[in-house]
Structures are given as C-alpha cells and as structure tokens.
N, C-alpha and C positions, 0 to 999 in steps of 0.2 A: 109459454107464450111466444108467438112471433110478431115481428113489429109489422106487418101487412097492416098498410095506412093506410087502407079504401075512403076512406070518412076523413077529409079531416075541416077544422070548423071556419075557415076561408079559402077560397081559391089562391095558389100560385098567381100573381100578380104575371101578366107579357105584356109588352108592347116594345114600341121603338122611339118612343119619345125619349121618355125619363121617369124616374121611379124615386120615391123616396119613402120611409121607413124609418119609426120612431117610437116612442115609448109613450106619446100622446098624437091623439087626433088633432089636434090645432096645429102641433109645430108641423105635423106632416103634411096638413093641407095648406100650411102658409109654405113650406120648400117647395112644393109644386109650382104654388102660385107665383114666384120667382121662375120658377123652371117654365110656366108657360108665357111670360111677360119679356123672356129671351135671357135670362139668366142662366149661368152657368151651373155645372152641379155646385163651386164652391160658393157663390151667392149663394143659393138653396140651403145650402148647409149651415154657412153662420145666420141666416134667415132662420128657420128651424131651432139652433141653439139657440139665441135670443132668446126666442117664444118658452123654450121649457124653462130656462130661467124664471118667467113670468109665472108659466101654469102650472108644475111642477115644482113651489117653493119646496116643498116636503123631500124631493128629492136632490134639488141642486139650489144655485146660485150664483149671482153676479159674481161675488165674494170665492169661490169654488178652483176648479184646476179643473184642465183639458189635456189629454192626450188623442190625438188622432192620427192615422194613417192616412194615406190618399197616394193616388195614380194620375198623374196629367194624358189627355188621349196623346198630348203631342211627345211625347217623352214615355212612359210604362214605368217608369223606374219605381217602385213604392219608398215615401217615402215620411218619415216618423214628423209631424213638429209637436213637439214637446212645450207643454201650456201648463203641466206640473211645477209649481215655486218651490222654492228655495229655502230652506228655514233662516230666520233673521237673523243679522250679526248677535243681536242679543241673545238668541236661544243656543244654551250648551246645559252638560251633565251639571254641573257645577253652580248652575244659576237652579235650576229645576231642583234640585238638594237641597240647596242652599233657605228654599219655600216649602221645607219635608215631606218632599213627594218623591216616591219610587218611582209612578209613574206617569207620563202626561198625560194630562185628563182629556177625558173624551169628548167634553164639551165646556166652553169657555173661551177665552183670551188668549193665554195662554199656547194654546195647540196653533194658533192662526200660523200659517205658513204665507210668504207672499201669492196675494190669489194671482193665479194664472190665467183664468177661463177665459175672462175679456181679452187682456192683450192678447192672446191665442187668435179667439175668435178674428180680431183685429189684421192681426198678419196675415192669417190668410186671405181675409178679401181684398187685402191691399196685394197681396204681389199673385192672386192667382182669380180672383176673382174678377167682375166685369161693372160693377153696378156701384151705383153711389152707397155712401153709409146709411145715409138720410133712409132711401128706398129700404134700404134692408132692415133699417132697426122700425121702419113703421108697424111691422106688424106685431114686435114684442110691446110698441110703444101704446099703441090700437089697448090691446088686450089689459095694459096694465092700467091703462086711463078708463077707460071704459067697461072694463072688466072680463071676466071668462064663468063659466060656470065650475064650479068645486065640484069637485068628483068625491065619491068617500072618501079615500084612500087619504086623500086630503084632509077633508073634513078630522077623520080619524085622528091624525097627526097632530092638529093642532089642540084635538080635545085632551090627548093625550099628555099636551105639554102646558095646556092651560096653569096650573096650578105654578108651574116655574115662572110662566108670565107674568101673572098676578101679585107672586108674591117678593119673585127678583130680578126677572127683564122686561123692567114697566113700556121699555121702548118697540118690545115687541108687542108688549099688550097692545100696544097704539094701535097697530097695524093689525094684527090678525084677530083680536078680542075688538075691534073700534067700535061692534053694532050691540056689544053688553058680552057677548056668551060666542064661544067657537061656532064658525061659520055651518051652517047644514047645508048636508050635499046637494047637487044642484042650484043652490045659492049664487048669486053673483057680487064676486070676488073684485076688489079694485085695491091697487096700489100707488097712487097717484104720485108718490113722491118718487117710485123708482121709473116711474115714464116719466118726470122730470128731469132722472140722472141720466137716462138714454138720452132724454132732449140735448140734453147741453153736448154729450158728444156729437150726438148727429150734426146738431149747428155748429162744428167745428168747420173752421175757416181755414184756407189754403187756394195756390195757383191751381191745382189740379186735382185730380181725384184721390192720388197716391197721397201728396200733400195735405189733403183734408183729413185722412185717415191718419196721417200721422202726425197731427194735432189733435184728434181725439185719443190716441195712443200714449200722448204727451198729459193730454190733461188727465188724463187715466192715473199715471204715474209719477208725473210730477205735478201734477196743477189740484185739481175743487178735489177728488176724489182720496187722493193721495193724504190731501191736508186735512181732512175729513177722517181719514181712518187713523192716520197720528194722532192726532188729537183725542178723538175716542176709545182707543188702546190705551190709556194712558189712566183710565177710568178702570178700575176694579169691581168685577162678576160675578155672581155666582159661578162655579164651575163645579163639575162630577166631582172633584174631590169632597165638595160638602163646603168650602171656603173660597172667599173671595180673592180674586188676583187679579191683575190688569195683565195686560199682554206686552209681550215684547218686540213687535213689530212696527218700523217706523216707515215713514215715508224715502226717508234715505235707502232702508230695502228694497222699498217698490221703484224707485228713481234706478237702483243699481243691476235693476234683474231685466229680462228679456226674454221671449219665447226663441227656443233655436230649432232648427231642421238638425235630422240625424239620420244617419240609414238605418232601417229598420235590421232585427237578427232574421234570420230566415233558418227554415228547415224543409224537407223533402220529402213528402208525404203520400203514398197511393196516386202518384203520378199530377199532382199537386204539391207548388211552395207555399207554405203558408208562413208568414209577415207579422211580427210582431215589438212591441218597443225593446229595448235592453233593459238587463235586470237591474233600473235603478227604479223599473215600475216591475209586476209578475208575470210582466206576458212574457217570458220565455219558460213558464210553467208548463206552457201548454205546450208548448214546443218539447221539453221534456217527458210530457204525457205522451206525448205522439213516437216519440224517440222508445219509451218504454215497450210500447205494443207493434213497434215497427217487427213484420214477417210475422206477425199472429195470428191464428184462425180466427177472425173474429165474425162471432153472429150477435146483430144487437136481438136483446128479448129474451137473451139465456141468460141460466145461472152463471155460465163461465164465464161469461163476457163478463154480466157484472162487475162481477169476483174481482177480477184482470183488474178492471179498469180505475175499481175503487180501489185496490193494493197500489197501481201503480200511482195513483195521486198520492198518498201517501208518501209514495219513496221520495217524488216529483217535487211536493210541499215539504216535503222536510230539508233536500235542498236548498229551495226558497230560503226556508227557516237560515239554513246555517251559512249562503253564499252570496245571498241579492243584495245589492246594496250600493247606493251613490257616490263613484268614489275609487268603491272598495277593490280590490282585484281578483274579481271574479270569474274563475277558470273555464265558460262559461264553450266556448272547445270541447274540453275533456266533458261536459256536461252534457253532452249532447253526441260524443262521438259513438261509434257502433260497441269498441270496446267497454267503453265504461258502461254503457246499457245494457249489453248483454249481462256483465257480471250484476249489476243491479236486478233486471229481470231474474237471475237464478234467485234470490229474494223471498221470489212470491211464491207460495209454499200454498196449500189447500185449503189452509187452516186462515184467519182475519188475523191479523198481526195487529198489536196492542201496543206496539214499543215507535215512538219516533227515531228513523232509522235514515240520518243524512248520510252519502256517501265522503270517502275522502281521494275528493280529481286530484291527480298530479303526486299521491303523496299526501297530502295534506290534512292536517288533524282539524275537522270541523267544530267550532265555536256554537252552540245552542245559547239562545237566552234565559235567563231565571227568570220563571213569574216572580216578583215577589208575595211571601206567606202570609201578608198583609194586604194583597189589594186586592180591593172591595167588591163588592156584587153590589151592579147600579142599583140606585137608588129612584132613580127621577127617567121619565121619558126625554132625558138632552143626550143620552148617549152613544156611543156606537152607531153603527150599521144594524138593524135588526134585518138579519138576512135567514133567521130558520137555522141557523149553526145547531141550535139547540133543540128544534124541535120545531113543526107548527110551518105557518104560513109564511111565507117571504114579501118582503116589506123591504125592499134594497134601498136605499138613498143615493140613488144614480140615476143618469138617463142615460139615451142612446139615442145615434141619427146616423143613418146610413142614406146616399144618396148616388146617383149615378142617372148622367146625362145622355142625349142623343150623341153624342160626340165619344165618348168613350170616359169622359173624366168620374171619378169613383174615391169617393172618401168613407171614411169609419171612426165616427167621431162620440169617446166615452166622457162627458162632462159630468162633474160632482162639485161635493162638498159644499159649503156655506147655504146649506140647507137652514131652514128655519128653526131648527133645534139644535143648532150649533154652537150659536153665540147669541147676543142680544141686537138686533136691527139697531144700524147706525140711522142717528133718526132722519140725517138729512140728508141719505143717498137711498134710502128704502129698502136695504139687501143685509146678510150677517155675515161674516168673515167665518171662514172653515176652517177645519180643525184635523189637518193631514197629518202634521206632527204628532199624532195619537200615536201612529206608525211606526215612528222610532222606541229607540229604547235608550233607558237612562243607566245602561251599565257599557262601561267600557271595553272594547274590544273587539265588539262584533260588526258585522255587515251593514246592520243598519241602528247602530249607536247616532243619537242625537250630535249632529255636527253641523253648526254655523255654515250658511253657503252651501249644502248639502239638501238634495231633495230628499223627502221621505221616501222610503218604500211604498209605493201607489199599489192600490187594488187593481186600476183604472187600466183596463186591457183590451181596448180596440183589438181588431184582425181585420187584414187584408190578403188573401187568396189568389195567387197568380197559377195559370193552369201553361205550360211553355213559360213566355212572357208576357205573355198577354193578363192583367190584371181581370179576373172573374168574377169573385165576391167579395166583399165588405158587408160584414156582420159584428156582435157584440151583446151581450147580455148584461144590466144592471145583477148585482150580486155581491162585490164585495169580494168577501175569500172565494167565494163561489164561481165567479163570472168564467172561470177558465176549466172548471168543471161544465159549466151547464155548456161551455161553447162547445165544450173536445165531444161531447154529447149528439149537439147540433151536426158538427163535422164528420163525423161516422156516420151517423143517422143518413149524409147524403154523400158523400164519397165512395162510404162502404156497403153502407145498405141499400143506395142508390135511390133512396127516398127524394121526390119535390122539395123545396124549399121549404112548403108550409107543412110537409108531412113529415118532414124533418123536424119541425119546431113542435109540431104536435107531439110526437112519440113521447111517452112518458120519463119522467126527467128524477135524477137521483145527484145525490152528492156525501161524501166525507165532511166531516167534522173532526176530523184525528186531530189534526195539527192545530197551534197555537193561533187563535182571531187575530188580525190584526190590528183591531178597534178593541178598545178600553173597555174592560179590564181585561182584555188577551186571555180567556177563556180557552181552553181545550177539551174535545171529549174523545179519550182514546176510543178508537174501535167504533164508533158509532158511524151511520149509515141513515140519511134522511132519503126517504123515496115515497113519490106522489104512489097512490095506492093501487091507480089504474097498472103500473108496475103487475101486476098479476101477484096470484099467491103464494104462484107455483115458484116465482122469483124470489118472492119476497122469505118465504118459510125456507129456502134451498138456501140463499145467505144468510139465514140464522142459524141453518144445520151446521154454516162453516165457522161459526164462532162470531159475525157481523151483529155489534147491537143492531136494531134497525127500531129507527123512530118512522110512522106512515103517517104521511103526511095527507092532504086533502087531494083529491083526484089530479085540480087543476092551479097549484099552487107554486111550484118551483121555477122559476126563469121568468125573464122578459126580453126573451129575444127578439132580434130585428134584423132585417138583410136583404140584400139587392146585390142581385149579380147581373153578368152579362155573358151574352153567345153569341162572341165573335164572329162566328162563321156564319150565325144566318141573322145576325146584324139585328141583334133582340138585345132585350132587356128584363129583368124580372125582381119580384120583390116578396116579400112577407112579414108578415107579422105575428107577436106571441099576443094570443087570447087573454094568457092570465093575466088576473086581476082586470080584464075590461076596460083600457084605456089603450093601447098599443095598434097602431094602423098603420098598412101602408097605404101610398094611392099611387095612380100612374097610368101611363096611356100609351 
C-alpha cells in the first residue's frame, strides 16, 4: 500500500483570519466566535475549553488538569504553562497501604490530584488574553443552562456507568440519570448547577480586568469551590477497588498550588523543532520516537516503516517506563542525544520484540515497576482511559483545542480528567474531581512513585511546531498512552510524506500496546499492534509475518486528532480536523 491521499473526508481548512480546531463542533464554533468579536487566539481558546468541559462531560472536566503550549505573535518563543496538579499533602505510599491497596484506584476519591484545568485556563486569559471572564465563560455558561445536544459517544458513556450511579454515586445519578434512564443521543443535555459555578466566577469582582480574574482564581482556590471540594472529599466512595474511601485532598492543596509557565523540551526534526512538555508529563516520548528514526528511509504505507516505528515506540515507552517522572533526575540529554539513539536504534532487529527494553543514559541501572499479581481486571465502567490498548474502538477521555489567530498567536491546549466516571459530581458545583494519581505508583523508588507535592506522570501531550522560529503548527490527539503514537503518525504523515493537514490525519492510523497502561489496573500486552484495517493487508499480514500480534481495528477508529498551522510567508493560516467518531471540527476564514 501507498499513502496517496487523493480523497480525504474534509478539506484542508486556509484563510487569513483565524482557525480553530477541536474534538467537538460547539467549542470550535464558540473559539471562532470570540476570534470574530476581536478576540485573541488565547480568548478563543480558554472560550473553547470551557465549552468542552460543558459538552464533553465524558471526556474531561472542570475538576480535570491542563497542559498547553502556545507562541505569542509578539514574542515566537513556545512556551509550556503547566495546569497538571499536584498530588495532596496527604497522598503518599504509606497512607495508600496503609487502606490495602497496591494500587491507586482508577476511579474514586482517592486518586483526585489538585484540579488544574480551571486555574490553567484562568492564567491564561488574565496575562495573555484580551476579553473579560464574563464574555468568555458565556458560552460554556449558554450551553450548560440551556443545554447542547448529546452525541453517542456520550449518551454511551453514561449508560455504561449507569449501574454505579444508581447503586453508589446517587450524586451523579442527580445530574446525568435526572429524566429516569441515561440520556439518548441527540437529546438535550443541561447542567444548571455547573452554569451556576461558572456564574459566580464570572461575577467576580475587581478594579480591572486582570483583578477580576484574579478573584475568580481566588474563589477557585480558596473561596465556594475550594470549600466545596474539602468538604466533599471527606465523604467516602465507591471506588475501582470494590470499597469505599474518601479522598485526600483538601482545600489547603488547592489554596497551596498554582499553574507555572516552563520552557518547553525541544528537538530537531526533518527541518522542523517540534515543542513538547518535560517528562513530568510523556511528551518527550515523542521526541524520542523521532530521535529513534532520525536519518531513516522512511516511507509511510510500508511494512518497514511500520515495523520501524512501532519497535521504536517500544524502546521510546519503555524509557517513559523507567525515567519520567516529577521530581525525578531525569537524564533526559542522553535520552535524546545521537549517541544514545544510535546504540538503541541497533535494537530493532526484523523480528517484533516481546521484552520491555529501557535503556541505561549515563550509566545508569533503569528501575521498572511491578504490576502487582493481585491487581484486578475492572469490574465497572468508572475506570481507566478505554483507549483501544487492548483491542477495538477508541473511546479516549481527553479533549483537544488548537487555535491560531490573524496575528500569529498559536496555542495546543490537551485538557482532561474529572470526566463523569471518575468520581461522584459534587452536588453543589456540578462537575467530579479526577483521578490523575492513577499514574503513579505505590512502590518505592521509581520515577514516578506516588510523592506528596509531586505531579503524576500525565498522558496529556500537547505539540507545538516551530519551522526556523517561526511557530507553524499546534496539534494533539485525545489518546491516553496513545496520543504520542497517533501524533508521531500525524507528523510524518506531513513532514515526510508531505501530506495536507487533513490528509495527514486521514491516512490510516496504528499503535503499540507493549508497554505498561498507565491507568488502573496498568495492563500490558507485549508484542501487540492495534491497526485501523484500512492499513491494508499487505501491511497488516507482512507485520505478522515479523512476529507483531496485530489486533484490526475498525477502518475509522484510532485518534482524534486536531491542528492548525500557519504560513508565514504567504501570511495564511490553516486547520483540520479528525473524522473519527463524528464530533471533531475545525472552522475558519
């Protein structure tokens, strides 16, 4: 097979306005509608966020964490602010033991890390954005008072977790059971108590615009919200282990934590830097995916390419495995340098390699974690990421918003967690606290060992694109372990195989499941190979001849990619969007 993308099922988005790009049709035509009312791309953006919060319970959450990238037109410099919390003073190995759990559950109490996504959201419209709060949260506010239509995927979601509603988080029954029985698609959806919790920030009071934001940042963290989630944490759950816990997160957490700016890691790519968080999230995965196949023959739509690509995620995630982590001292130089890559590249042999195989930078004896031989195969729809690891369709519990203005300004914003099957809706702010801490691990020693003050290893892996200096693209896919797979995909697809944007996200899409989930219960499947079918046969039966399980997936089933770029030189702009699953649009002019 070759990837000749004549066909593909929307047009390449141009113009010279502004473009934005999202994982749903609403947040993307409410970022426009900011971008054409004179708003900036970063209005547009936390505009957008809001809204998925609203339309997307299933996938994210007020309650959730944000990691985004972004480029100022006046400035180029790409630059990380980190909306990922913190685990609570009260969560450590010791306490989690001490309640005979190996591992933290994958839904519940328990796992809540301080949510990030709001105050995230927050900082940026105050120090780069242009527009009042009020203005921007009207349209998450619009949607959750008056409702949106439920999409499946949705609908899906909640019938799925029905049964946990009903029988131990009555608080969510409120809200998404309130008309008797899980909502049907197309149905319209209303949340009135969480347009009530946006209300009160929006009517936060201050001398000036910055000032007002940062009295709703305040009451966020220490005021109705704060006190609200202490209080409730304090109440014991159901959670995936099968028993009841309350949570360890208090208001003092959230009073004690703050979103910070960092510089993004970078790396050097086919005449492109591509821009990613540090490894206390996985985006320097893909940075090492890319590090791996740096001076390769690559053709996408062959067996060799394949082959390549999924060995080298393997070596790349098993790093991950043994080196990421908040904190930790992570070699993250030698991880990426030509030496170490080269010896890791000699690795990949003909044959699918079955063994997890971290390297050791600098010397260094690499640390693996132990599943424990005890922990369970879920039970209930509250847990994990169902991203296809195993098989089957992709169902990611993420969003994505990419945006880029008439001005040059360009963000890459991956919002999660405090999805509606996370925890149980706090009744009087209308959203459920997330459950990032799943992430860690309760055995001492490693990269990402559960540690007080410490952020979890995050799935949540924005990209930013600079081509010279000049910032290009900003993309991201919902996914999970996945997302740095289906992007390194994306990135070839048009770098190398010089594919459009949307011809790029068309071309058929594959992924590893080697290495350890890192959602509850941290599942592995060595050797194995998920690949949408349109993949060809000739592809697919050639990585089995190399020893690759391969599980086929549905034609149009893997990723949800999103992305907008820019062309400096002839002063454009452009966008796309991923087909699958039927909710993903950009718009723009």
């Amino acid at each position: 097979m070759t990837m000749d993308q004549t066909f593909t099922t929307r047009p390449e988005l141009r113009g010279s306005f502004g473009m934005v790009s999202s994982t749903h049709w609403l947040a993307s035509s409410s970022g426009m509608a900011v971008l054409e009312r004179g708003g900036n791309a970063f209005d547009a953006v936390v505009a957008a966020g809001f809204v998925l919060q609203v339309v997307e319970p299933n996938q994210n959450g007020a309650g959730g964490d944000l990691p985004l990238l972004f480029a100022r037109a006046d400035d180029k410099r790409p630059t990380v602010l980190c909306g990922q919390g913190v685990a609570p003073a009260g969560a450590s190995v010791a306490r989690f033991r001490s309640s005979g759990l190996d591992l933290v559950p994958g839904s519940g109490l328990l796992a809540a890390a301080v949510p990030g996504a709001v105050p995230a959201w927050l900082t940026l419209l105050r120090d780069h954005g242009t527009m009042e709060l009020a203005d921007v949260l009207a349209y998450a506010i619009g949607y959750a008072r008056d409702g949106y239509p439920v999409t499946p995927a949705l609908a899906q979601c909640v019938a799925d977790i029905e049964p946990m509603f009903r029988e131990h988080w009555t608080t969510s029954a409120a809200v998404y059971l309130a008309g008797g029985t899980a909502p049907e698609p197309g149905s319209v959806f209303r949340n009135p108590v969480l347009a009530e919790t946006y209300q009160k920030l929006a009517n936060s009071s201050g001398a000036t615009r910055e000032a007002r934001i940062d009295a709703a940042l305040a009451a966020w963290s220490q005021g109705f919200v704060a006190e609200a989630i202490d209080a409730f944490a304090r109440t014991a759950w159901r959670d995936s282990s099968g028993a009841d816990h309350a949570g360890v997160l208090t208001g003092a957490d959230m009073a004690a934590w703050q979103p910070s700016y960092e510089d993004p890691v970078r790396y050097d790519f086919a005449g492109h830097t591509v821009c990613k968080t540090a490894p206390w999230g996985q985006g320097p995965v893909l940075l090492q995916q890319l590090a791996l196949l740096q001076g390769q023959d690559l053709v996408p739509g062959t067996v060799e390419y394949a082959h390549r690509v999924v060995e080298g995620a393997k070596l790349a995630f098993a790093d991950r495995e043994a080196w990421y982590g908040d904190g930790f001292d992570v070699p993250l130089e030698t991880l990426l340098s030509p030496e170490y890559n080269a010896a890791r590249r000699a690795l990949i042999g003909p044959e699918a390699s079955f063994e997890l195989r971290p390297g050791s930078p600098d010397g260094r004896t690499p640390v693996l974690p132990t599943r424990p031989d005890t922990a369970p195969v879920p039970s209930d729809a509250s847990t994990g990421e169902p991203v296809a690891a195993g098989g089957g369709a992709a169902r990611g519990d993420t969003v994505h918003v990419d945006v880029v203005d008439r001005w040059g300004n360009m963000v890459a914003a991956m919002p999660s967690g405090g999805w509606l099957h996370s925890s149980p809706v706090i009744p009087s702010l209308g959203f459920c606290l997330g459950t990032r801490m799943q992430m860690t691990w309760l055995q001492e020693g490693l990269s990402s060992t559960l540690i007080p003050g410490r952020r979890p290893r995050t799935t949540l892996s924005p990209t930013l694109v600079l081509r010279g200096e000049e910032p290009v693209l900003a993309f991201g896919s919902p996914g999970g372990d996945q997302q740095d797979q289906w992007q390194l995909l994306f990135l070839l697809n048009h770098v190398v195989g010089g594919m459009n944007l949307q011809q790029a996200i068309d071309a058929p899409t594959f992924h590893t499941s080697h290495f350890p989930e890192s959602f509850y219960p941290r599942p592995a499947y060595p050797g194995r190979v998920v690949a949408e079918a349109r993949l060809g046969e000739a592809v697919l039966s050639g990585l089995r001849s190399r020893g690759h399980e391969v599980v086929v997936s549905g034609d149009w089933s893997l990723g949800r990619m999103c992305v907008v770029g820019r062309d400096p030189e002839r002063a454009l702009v452009r966008a796309a969007a991923n087909p699958r699953g039927m909710q993903g649009y950009a718009v723009g002019r």
